[in-house]
VOGU-3710 file (C-alpha; in Angstrom, 3 decimals, decimal comma):
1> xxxxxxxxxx> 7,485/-1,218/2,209  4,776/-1,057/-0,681  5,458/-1,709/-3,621  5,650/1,425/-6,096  2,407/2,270/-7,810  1,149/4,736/-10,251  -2,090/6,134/-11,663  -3,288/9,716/-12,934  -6,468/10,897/-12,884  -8,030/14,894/-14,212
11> xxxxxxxxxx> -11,076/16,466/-13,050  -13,015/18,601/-15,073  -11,475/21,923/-13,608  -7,985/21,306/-14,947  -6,484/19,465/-12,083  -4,616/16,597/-12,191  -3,339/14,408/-9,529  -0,526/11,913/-10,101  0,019/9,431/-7,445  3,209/7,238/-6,495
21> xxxxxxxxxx> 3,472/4,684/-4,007  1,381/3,162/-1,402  -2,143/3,029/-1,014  -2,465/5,819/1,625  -1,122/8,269/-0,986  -3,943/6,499/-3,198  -6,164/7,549/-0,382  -4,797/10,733/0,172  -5,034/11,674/-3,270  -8,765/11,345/-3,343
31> xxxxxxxxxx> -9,057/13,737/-0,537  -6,474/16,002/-2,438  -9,496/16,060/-5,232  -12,011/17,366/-2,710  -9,933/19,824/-0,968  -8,647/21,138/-4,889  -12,340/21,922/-5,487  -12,865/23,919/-1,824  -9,812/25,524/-2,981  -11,198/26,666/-6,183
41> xxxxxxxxxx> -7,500/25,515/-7,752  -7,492/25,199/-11,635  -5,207/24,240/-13,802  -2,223/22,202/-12,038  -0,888/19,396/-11,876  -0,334/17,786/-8,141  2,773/14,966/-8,571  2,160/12,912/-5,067  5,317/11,321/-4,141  6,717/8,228/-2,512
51> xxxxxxxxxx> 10,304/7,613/-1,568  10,350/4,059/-0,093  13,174/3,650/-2,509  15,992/5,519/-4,503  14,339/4,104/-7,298  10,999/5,989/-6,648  12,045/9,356/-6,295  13,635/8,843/-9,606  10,431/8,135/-10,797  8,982/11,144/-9,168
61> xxxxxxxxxx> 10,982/13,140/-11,042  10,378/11,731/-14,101  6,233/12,341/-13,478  7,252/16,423/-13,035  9,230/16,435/-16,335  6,356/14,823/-17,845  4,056/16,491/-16,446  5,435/20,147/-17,147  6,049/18,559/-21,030  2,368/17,879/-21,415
71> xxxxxxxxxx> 1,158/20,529/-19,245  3,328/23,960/-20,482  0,872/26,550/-18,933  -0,023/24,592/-15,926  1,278/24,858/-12,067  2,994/22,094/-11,190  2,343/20,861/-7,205  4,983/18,412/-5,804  3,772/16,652/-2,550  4,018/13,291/-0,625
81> xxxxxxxxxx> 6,916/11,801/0,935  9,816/12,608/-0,940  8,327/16,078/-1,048  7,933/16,150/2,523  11,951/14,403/3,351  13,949/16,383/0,667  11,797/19,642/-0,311  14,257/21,745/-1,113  16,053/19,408/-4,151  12,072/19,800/-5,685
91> xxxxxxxxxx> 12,028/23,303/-5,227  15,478/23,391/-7,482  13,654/21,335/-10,061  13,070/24,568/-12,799  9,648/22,570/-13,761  7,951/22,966/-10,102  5,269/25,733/-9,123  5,314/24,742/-5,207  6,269/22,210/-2,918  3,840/21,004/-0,013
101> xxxxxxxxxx> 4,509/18,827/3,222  2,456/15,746/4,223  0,502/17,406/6,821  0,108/20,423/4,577  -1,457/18,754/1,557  -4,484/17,866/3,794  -5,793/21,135/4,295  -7,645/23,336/1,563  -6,460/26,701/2,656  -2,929/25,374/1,765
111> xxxxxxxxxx> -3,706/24,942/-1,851  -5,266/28,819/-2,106  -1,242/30,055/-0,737  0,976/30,782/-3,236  3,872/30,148/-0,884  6,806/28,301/-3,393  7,653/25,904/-0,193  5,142/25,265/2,589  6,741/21,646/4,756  6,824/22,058/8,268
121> xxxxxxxxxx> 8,414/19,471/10,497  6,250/16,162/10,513  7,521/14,844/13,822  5,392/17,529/15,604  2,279/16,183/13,858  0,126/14,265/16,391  -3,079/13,875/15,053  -4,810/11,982/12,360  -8,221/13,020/11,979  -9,649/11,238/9,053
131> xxxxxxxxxx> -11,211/13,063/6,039  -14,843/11,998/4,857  -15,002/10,784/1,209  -18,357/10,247/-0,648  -16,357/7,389/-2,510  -13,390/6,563/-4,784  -12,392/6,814/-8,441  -11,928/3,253/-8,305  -15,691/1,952/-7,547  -14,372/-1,490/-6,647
141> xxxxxxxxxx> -12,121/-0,946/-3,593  -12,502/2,378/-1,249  -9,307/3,073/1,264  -9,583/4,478/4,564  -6,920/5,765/6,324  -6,868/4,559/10,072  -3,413/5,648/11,059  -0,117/6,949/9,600  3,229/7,539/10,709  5,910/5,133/12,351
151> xxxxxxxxxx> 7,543/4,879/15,773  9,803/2,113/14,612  12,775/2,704/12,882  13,876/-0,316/10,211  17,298/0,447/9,534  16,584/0,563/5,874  13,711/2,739/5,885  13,128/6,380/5,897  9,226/6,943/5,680  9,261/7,737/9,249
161> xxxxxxxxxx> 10,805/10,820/8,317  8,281/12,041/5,773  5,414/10,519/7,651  6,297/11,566/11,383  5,409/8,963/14,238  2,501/6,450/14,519  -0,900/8,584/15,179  -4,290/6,615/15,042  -7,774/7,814/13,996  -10,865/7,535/16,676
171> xxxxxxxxxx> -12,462/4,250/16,103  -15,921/5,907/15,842  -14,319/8,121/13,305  -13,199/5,174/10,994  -16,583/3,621/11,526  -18,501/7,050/10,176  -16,181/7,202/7,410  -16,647/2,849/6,498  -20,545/3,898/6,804  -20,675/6,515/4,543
181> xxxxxxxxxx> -18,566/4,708/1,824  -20,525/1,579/1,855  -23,513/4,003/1,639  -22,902/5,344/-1,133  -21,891/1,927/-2,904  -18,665/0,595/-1,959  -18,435/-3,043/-2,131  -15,214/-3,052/-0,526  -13,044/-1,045/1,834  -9,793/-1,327/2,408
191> xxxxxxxxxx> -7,891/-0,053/6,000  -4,629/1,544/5,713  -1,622/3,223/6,910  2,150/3,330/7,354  1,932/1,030/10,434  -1,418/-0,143/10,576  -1,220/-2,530/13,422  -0,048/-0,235/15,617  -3,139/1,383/14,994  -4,636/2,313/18,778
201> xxxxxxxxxx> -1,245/2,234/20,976  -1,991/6,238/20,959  -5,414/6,223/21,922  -7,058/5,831/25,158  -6,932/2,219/26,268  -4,469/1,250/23,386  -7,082/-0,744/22,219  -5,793/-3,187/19,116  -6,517/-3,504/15,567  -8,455/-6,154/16,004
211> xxxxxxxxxx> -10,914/-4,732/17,775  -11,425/-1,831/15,228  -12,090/-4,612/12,614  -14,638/-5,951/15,168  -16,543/-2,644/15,371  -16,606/-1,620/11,572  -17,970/-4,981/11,312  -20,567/-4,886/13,546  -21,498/-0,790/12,844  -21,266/-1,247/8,953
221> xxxxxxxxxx> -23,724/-4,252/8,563  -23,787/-3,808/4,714  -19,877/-3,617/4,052  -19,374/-6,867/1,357  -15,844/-7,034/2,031  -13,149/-5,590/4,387  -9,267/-5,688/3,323  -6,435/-5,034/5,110  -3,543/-3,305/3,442  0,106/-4,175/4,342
231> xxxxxxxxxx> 0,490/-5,059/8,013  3,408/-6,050/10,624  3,322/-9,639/11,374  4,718/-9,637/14,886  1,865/-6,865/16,077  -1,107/-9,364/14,405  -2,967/-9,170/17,586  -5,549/-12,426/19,372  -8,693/-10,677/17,874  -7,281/-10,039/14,559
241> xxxxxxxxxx> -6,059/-13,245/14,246  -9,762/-14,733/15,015  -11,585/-12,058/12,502  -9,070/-12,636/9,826  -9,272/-16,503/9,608  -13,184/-17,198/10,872  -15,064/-14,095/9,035  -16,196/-14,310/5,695  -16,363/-10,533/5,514  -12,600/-9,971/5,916
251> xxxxxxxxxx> -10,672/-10,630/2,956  -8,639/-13,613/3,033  -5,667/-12,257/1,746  -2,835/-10,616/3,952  0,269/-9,103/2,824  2,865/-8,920/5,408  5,912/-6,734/5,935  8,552/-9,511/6,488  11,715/-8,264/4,063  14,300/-10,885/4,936
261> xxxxxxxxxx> 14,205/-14,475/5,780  17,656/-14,797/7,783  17,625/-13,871/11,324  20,581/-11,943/11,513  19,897/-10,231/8,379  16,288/-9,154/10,532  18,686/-7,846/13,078  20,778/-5,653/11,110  17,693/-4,568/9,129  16,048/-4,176/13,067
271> xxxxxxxxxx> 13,446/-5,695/12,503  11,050/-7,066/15,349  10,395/-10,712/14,118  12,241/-13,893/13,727  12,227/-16,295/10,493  10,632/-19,031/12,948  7,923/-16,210/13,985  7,157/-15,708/10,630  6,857/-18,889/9,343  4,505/-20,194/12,065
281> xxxxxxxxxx> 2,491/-16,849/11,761  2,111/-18,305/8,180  0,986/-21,888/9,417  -1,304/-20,938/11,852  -3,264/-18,680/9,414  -3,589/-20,866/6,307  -4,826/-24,291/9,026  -7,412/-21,572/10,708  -8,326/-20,644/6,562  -6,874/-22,730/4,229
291> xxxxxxxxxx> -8,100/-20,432/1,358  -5,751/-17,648/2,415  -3,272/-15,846/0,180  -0,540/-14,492/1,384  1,891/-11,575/0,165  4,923/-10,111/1,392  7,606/-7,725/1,131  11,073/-9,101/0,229  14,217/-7,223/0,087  17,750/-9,110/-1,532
301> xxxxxxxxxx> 21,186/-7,522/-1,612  20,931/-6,048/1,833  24,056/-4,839/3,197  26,507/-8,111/4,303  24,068/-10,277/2,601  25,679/-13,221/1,915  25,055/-16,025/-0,459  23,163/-17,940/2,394  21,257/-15,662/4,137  19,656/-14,463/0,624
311> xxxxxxxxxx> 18,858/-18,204/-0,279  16,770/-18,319/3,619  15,200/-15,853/1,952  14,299/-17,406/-1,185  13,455/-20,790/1,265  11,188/-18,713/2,749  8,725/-18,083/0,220  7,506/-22,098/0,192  8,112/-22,010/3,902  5,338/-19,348/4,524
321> xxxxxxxxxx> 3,412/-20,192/1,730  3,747/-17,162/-0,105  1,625/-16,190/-3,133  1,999/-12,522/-3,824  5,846/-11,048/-3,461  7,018/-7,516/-4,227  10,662/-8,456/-4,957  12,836/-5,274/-4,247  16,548/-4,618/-4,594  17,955/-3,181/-1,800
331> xxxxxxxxxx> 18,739/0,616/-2,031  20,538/2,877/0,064  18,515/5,868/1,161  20,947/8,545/2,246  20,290/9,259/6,362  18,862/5,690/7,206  21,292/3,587/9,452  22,198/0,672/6,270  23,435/3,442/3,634  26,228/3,218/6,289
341> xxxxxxxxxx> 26,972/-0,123/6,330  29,203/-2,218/4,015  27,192/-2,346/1,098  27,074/-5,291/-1,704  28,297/-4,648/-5,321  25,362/-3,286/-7,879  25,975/-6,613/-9,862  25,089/-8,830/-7,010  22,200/-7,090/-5,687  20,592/-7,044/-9,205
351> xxxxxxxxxx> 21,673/-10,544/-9,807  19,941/-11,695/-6,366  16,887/-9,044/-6,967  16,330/-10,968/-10,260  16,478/-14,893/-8,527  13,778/-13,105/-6,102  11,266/-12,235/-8,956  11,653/-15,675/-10,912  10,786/-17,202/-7,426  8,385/-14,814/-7,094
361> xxxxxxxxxx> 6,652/-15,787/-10,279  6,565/-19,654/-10,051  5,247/-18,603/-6,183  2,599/-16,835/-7,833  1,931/-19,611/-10,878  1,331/-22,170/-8,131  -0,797/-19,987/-6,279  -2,742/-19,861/-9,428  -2,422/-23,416/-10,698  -4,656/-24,127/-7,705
371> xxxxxxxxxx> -7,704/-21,836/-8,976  -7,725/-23,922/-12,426  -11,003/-25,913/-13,035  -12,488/-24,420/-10,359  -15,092/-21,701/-9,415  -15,333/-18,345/-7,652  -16,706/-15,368/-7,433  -14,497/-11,882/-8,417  -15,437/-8,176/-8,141  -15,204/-6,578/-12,160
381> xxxxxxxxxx> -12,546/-4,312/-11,440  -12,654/-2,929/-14,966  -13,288/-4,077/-18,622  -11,710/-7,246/-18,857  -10,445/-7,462/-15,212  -11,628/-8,864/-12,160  -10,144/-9,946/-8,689  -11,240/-12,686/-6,275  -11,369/-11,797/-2,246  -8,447/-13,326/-1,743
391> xxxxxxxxxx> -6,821/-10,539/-4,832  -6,012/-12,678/-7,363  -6,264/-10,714/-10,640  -8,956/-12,404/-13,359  -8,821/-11,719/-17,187  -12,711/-12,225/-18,366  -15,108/-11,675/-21,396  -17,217/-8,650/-22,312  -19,351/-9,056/-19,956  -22,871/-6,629/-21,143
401> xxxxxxxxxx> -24,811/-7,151/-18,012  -22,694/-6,381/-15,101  -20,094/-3,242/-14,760  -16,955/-2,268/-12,542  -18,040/-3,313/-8,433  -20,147/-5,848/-9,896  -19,699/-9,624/-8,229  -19,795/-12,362/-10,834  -19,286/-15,821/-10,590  -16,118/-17,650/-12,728
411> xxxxxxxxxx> -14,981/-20,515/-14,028  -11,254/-20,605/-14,269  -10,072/-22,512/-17,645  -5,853/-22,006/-16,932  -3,855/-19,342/-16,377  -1,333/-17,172/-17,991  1,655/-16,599/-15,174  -0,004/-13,237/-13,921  -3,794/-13,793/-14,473  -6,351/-16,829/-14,022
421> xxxxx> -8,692/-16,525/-17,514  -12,154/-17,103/-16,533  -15,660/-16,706/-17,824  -19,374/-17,420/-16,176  -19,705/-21,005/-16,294
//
């Protein structure tokens, strides 16, 4: 589970993409905005959707209403995943043009039909070819996506369901795709997916994650900086493990999909890893590279949650270490195995969702209380913003000389809660 994100961006020929959710629909978006202009589409609007939460598709719809207000005379494209789950309930929606399916919104010759519904069913889907971008709207960070899909099935979760099962890109695919972005000026690049360490277990050999880091590294010689997007702690394979804590060119930040830190509450949610698991995941990585951050997915107010079992998971954040959290109340998705069980009262799960963020943020002010008086180098992310590799966000000076994917070296004064305030020293 990613936390919910959202960012616009228009092109020149009248089409504007509006993305929800996780970074693969940032990624997916981008190749949206080259497959738009082999299309020859003008004028539209594409709404990209996520539905990791009850919460998000409510957003979705909010981005169509908007987007039809500001837009009268344009088409109006719903896609993503709760496109691809619930289509028809978009379809309804008197502000949509057309409704597309996951797989669908990756081919051109779907956005020339005029066809009001086009979602076929995303459990046949078995490949994932990858898509070659030139680069990103976002010159700092470029995504590639490496797999996509799910065979697991978290009781809380539907993704599976509007992403299909886990499918895995060729290694020497990936490694083109790496090449050409760093060619054409990516400092950093950024692997993602729904599952991404189950990336391989479909290919010949089943080779591991770790061993695709291994050859991107060694093929893409000039690549600054390779990140990791959300990954599964228990499938953190030997050879990841070594890469991640002994080479300078991976990121040392992970953010890992943990949601709970009771065991039993793992078990109902079906998850795959223990608290102890976790925790000693944690250890292991930050005494092989102390300088890690770590992030992670927390859910409170899970169905039969009790008062204990949602304080294991508060103990958990200074168990693991934990520096980055994306705090979510729990929310029943109707078809998923927990809208069935007995669910908590609204009040408690808000109440508990709340105590998560507050530990959340003095989790994250200690995590910056140990930058302060020190020095680092950040990538300018934008005009006033930078991050460090390990993704801690920077508020800096007009800075004349250097520009967004620029490296710069800081000197962090304090902080502000959210931010470390730096300048060149």
């Amino acid at each position: 589970m990613n936390a919910p994100q959202h960012f616009t961006r228009a092109s020149p020929d009248g089409v504007e993409i509006v993305t929800l959710g996780c970074r693969l629909n940032a990624y997916e978006s981008e190749v949206m905005r080259a497959l738009t202009r082999d299309a020859a589409l003008t004028n539209a609007v594409i709404v990209n959707t996520c539905a990791v939460t009850g919460e998000a598709v409510r957003q979705a719809r909010q981005s169509i209403r908007r987007a039809r207000r500001e837009r009268p005379d344009a088409e109006i494209i719903v896609t993503g995943c709760a496109a691809q789950i619930d289509p028809q309930s978009f379809a309804a929606m008197p502000e949509v043009s057309r409704v597309l399916g996951n797989a669908e919104k990756m081919r051109a010759e779907t956005f020339r039909s005029e066809v009001p519904v086009q979602v076929d069913d995303i459990m046949q889907v078995r490949e994932n070819a990858p898509h070659l971008l030139d680069g990103f709207a976002e010159r700092t960070r470029a995504y590639v996506q490496v797999q996509n899909g799910c065979d697991h099935r978290c009781t809380f979760c539907i993704i599976p369901y509007g992403r299909g099962n886990s499918r895995s890109a060729p290694a020497g695919d990936v490694v083109e795709q790496v090449r050409r972005l760093v060619g054409n000026g990516a400092p950093e690049v950024v692997l993602t997916g729904v599952d991404l360490t189950s990336w391989g277990g479909d290919l010949p050999g089943a080779p591991r994650l770790g061993n695709l880091a291994a050859r991107i590294l060694k093929h893409a010689p000039d690549l600054k900086m390779l990140r990791l997007s959300s990954i599964d702690a228990i499938e953190m394979d030997d050879q990841l493990f070594e890469l991640v804590t002994q080479n300078e060119r991976i990121a040392p930040h992970l953010h890992l999909s943990l949601q709970h830190g009771d065991d039993l509450i793992l078990k109902r949610m079906k998850r795959r890893h223990s608290r102890a698991q976790a925790i000693d995941l944690c250890a292991r990585l930050k005494a092989a590279r102390p300088e890690i951050a770590l992030g992670a997915d927390l859910i409170a107010g899970f169905p039969t949650e009790t008062e204990a079992q949602f304080v294991n998971t508060l103990a958990l954040i200074d168990e693991c270490g934990l520096a980055f959290i994306h705090a979510f109340p729990f929310s029943a998705r109707a078809g998923t195995p927990a809208a069935r069980m007995p669910q908590l009262d609204r009040g408690t799960v808000k109440q508990r969702a709340a105590r998560l963020r507050a530990k959340a943020s003095e989790a994250l002010s200690r995590h910056l209380g140990r930058w302060v008086c020190r020095e680092g180098y950040a990538v300018i992310e934008q005009d006033g913003v930078a991050r460090l590799p390990d993704f801690t966000a920077v508020k800096i000076p007009p800075l004349p000389s250097k520009g967004r994917g620029d490296f710069v070296r800081l000197r962090f004064t304090h902080h502000d809660g959210a931010h470390l305030i730096g300048a060149p020293p």
